[in-house]
C-alpha positions in Angstrom: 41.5 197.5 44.0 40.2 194.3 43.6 38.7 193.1 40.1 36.8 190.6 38.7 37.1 188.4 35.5 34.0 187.0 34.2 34.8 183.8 31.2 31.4 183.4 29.4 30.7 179.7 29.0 27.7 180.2 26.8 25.4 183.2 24.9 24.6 186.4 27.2 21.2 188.2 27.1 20.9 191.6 28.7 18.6 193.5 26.8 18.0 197.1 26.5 14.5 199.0 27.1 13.1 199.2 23.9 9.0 198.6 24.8 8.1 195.1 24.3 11.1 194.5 22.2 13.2 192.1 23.1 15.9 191.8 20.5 18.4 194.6 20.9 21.1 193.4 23.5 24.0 195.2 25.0 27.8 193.4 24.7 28.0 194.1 28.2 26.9 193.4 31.5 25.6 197.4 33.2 26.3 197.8 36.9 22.8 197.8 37.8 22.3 194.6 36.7 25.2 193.4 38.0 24.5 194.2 41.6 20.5 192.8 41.2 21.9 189.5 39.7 24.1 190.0 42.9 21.2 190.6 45.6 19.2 187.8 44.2 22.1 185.3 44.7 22.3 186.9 48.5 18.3 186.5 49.2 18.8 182.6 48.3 20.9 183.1 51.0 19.4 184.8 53.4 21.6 188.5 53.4 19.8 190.2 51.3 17.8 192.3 54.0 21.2 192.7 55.6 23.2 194.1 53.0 20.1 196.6 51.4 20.3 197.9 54.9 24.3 198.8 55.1 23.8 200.7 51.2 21.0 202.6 52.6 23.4 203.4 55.5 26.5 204.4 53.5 27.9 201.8 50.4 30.0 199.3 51.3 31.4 199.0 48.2 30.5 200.2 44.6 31.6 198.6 41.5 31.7 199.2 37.3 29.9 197.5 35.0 31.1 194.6 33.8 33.0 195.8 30.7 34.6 193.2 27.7 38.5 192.4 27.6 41.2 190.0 26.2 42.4 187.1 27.8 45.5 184.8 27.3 45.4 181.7 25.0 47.4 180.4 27.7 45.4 181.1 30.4 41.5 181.5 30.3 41.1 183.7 32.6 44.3 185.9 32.7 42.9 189.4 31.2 45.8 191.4 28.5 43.6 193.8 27.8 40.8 195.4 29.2 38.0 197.8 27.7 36.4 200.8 28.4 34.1 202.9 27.5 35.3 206.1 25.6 34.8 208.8 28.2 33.0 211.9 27.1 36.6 214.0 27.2 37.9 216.2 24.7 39.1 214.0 21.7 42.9 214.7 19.5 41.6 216.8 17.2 40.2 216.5 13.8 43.3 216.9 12.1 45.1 214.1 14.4 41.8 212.0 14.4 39.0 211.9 11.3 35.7 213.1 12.8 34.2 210.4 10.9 36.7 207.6 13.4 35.6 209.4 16.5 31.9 208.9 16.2 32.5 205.1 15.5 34.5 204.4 18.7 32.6 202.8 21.3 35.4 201.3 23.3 39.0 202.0 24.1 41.7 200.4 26.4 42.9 201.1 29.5 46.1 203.1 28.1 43.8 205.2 25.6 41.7 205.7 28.5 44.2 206.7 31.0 45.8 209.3 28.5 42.5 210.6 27.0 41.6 211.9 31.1 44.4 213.0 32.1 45.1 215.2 28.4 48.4 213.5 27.2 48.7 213.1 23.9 47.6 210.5 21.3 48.6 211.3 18.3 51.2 208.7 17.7 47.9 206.2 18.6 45.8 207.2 15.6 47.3 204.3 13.1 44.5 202.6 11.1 45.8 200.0 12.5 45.1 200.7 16.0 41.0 200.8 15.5 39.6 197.3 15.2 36.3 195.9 15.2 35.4 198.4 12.4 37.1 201.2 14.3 34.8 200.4 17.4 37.9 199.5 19.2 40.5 202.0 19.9 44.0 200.2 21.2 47.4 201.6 22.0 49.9 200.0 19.4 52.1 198.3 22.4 48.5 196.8 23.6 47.3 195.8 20.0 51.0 193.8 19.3 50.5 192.5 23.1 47.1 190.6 21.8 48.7 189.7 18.0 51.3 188.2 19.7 49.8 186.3 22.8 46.9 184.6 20.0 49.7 184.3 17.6 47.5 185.8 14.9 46.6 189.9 13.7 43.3 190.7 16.3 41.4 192.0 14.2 41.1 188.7 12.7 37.5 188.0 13.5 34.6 189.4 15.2 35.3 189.8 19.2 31.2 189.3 20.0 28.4 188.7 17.8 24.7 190.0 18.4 21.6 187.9 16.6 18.3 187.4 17.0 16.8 183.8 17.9 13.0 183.2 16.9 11.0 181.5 19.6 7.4 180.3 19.0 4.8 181.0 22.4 1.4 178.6 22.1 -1.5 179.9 23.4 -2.8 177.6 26.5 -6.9 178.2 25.8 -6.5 178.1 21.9 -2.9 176.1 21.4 -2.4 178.9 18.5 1.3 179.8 17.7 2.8 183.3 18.0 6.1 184.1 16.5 8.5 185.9 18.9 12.4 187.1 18.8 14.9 187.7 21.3 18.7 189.0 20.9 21.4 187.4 22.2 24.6 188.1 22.2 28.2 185.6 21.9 31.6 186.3 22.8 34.3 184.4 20.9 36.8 182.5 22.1 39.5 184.5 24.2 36.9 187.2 25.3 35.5 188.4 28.6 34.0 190.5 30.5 35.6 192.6 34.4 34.8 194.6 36.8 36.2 196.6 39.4 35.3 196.9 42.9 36.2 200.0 45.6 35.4 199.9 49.3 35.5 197.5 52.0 37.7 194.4 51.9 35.9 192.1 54.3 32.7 192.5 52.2 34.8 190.2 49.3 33.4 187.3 50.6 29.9 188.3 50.4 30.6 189.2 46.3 32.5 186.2 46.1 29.6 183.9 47.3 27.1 185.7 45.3 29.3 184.7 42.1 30.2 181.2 43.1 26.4 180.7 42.6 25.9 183.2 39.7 28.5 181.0 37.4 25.5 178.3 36.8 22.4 180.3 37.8 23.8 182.7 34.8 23.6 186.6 34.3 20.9 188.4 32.6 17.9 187.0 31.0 16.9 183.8 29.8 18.8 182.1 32.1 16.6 178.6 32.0 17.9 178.1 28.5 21.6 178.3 29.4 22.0 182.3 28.9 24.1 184.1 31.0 26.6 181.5 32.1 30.2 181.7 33.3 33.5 181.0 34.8 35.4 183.5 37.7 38.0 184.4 39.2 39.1 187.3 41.8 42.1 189.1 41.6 42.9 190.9 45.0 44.5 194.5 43.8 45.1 193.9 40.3 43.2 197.1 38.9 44.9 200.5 40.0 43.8 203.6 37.8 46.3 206.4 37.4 45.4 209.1 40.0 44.0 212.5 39.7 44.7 214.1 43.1 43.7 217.7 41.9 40.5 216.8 40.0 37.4 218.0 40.6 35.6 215.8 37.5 35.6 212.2 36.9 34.2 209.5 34.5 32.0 207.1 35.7 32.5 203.4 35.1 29.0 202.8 36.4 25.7 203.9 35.8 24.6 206.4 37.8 21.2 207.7 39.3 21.3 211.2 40.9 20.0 211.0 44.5 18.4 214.7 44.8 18.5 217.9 43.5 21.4 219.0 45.3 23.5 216.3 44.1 22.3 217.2 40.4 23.7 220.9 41.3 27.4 219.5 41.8 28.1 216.4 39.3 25.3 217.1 36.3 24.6 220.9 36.3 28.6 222.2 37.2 30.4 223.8 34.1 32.6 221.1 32.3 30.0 217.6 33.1 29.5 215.5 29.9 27.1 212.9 30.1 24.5 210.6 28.3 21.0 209.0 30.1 19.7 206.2 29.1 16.2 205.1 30.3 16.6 201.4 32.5 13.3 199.4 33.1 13.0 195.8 33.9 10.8 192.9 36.2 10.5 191.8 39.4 9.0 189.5 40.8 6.4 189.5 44.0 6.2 187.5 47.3 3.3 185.5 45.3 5.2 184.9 42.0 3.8 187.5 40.1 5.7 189.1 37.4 5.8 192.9 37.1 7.4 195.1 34.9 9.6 198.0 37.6 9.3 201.4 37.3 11.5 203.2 34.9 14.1 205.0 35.8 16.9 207.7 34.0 20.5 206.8 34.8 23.6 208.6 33.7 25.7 206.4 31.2 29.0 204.6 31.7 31.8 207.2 30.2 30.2 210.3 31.5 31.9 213.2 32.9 30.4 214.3 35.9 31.0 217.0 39.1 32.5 216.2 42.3 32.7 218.2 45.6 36.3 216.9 46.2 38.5 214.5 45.0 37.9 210.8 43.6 39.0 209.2 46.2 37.7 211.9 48.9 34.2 212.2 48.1 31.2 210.7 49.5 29.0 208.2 47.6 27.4 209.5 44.6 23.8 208.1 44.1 22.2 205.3 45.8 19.7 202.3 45.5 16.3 203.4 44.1 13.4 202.0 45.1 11.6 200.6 41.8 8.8 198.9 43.1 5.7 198.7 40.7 3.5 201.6 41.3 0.1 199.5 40.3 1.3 196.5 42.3 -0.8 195.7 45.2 0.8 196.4 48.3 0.2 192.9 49.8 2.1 191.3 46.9 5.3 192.7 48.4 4.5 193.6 51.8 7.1 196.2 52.9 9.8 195.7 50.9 11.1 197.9 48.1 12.4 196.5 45.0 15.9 198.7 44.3 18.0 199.3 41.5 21.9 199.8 41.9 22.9 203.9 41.1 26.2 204.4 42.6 28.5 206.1 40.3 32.0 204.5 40.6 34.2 208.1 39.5 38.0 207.9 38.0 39.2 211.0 37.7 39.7 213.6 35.2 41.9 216.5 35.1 40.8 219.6 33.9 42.7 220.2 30.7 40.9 216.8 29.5 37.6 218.3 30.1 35.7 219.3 26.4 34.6 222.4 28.3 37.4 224.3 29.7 36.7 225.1 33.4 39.6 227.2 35.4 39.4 227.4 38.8 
């Protein structure tokens, strides 16, 4: 399947819903905000009505969130390793892996990922050496010498991204009286990115493509109109293929993911063996007069999470859908009959059973 590498020229701000607090930031770009960056870059020009219309119809593609990796000294935008986030699958156990390492893990390669769902063993993996970052890295030894020996120096040499808060100053117009303000932002050294993955249909590449041609200077995230957010791209056609799980009846989603009804809760949240986190997603939008309003909140499952399928990965349907977000208090004029939607299609990679912290047999 096709991916995406994203080089970050400058700081990124994508912040978390925390109220009116605008410091805490995440290192990574979610899917939903991936996809409304997207859909913004297709209104400017002029497919945005289009494309809303095909994903209420059935998805013509869904994609992960844009997750950090490595790239080459040699080559800025040649990934060596990509991350993931640690799927919610049963871990070595404590006496192969200290409790106290598991709960610090945050993100592991592709090869930890790959044998953590389908239940192979990793217990020639649990080296201190293997867990950078402050053990919120979790590499294969083969993928950690790969990156010591393409930067020509240990990698755990320094910090991979930063997060830390700017101060900002807002003056009142009536009064011209100061107010003290801070936002988070968050920098990715040099030799660090972020990906993505996308799955469905091929001819709708050049619509993604165009979208990030003119994402690269509009930037990602917020606080764009002070540099934030900005990037370099490139598209690699089949470069990402994820080990399959034929048999498997569970998956991890690389997306975040909004349930579209009861019924679908029954089969991927409430089914014996599902493993999952929510996180509450909010946000702005803007009106047809240039309002600003804050979107409804919304509940998503988290990137990592095991969840239910009716058949296989690559067999079922599409899970979730766009949500309509509009502003509840907004007048109806301000946006006439248009919705405001968030992106909740899970992207699932499967799991097989016997990697499953709750052991199903069926």
């Amino acid at each position: 399947m096709p991916s995406v590498t994203l080089r970050p020229t400058g700081a990124f701000h994508v912040g978390q819903d925390t109220g009116s607090e605008r410091q805490k930031v995440y290192a990574y770009v979610p899917s939903d905000t991936l996809f409304s960056a997207m859909m913004v870059a297709w209104a400017q020009q002029g497919k945005a009505n289009e494309i809303v219309e095909q994903f209420k119809a059935q998805p013509p593609f869904v994609l992960t969130s844009a997750f950090p990796c490595l790239l080459a000294k040699d080559d800025a935008l040649r990934v060596i390793t990509r991350l993931l986030p640690v799927p919610q699958v049963k871990l070595p156990s404590d006496e192969v892996l200290a409790p106290k390492k598991k709960k610090r893990v945050r993100w592991v390669s592709w090869g930890v990922f790959e044998k953590l769902c389908s239940a192979l063993s990793l217990a020639d993996e649990t080296d201190e050496a293997n867990f950078l970052q402050g053990y919120s890295v979790w590499l294969l030894k083969q993928e950690r010498d790969q990156v010591t020996q393409a930067w020509e120096r240990d990698a755990d040499s320094r910090p991979w991204w930063t997060t830390d808060t700017v101060p900002h100053v807002a003056l009142d117009r009536v009064t011209n009286a100061g107010a003290l303000f801070h936002t988070g932002r968050v920098t990715f050294a040099e030799g660090l990115g972020l990906w993505f993955a996308i799955r469905g249909n091929a001819s709708q590449g050049a619509n993604i493509k165009s979208a990030l041609a003119l994402l690269a200077d509009a930037g990602l995230g917020g606080f764009r109109s002070t540099g934030h957010g900005a990037f370099e791209w490139t598209w690699d056609d089949g470069d990402v293929a994820f080990t399959p799980s034929p048999d498997s009846r569970y998956a991890v989603t690389l997306a975040r993911y909004a349930v579209k009804d009861q019924g679908e809760a029954a089969q991927s949240l409430k089914v014996r063996g599902a493993s999952y986190q929510l996180v509450t997603v909010a946000g702005w939008c803007t009106d047809d007069a240039l309002h600003t309003w804050r979107r409804k909140r919304l509940r998503m499952v988290t990137e990592g999470s095991v969840i239910g399928l009716k058949g296989s990965p690559s067999q079922d349907g599409a899970l979730g859908g766009l949500v309509d977000v509009k502003p509840s208090g907004a007048p109806q004029a301000e946006f006439g009959a248009r919705g405001v939607y968030r992106y909740g299609y899970a992207f699932p990679v499967g799991v097989r059973r016997e990697a499953l912290r709750e052991v199903v047999n069926e």
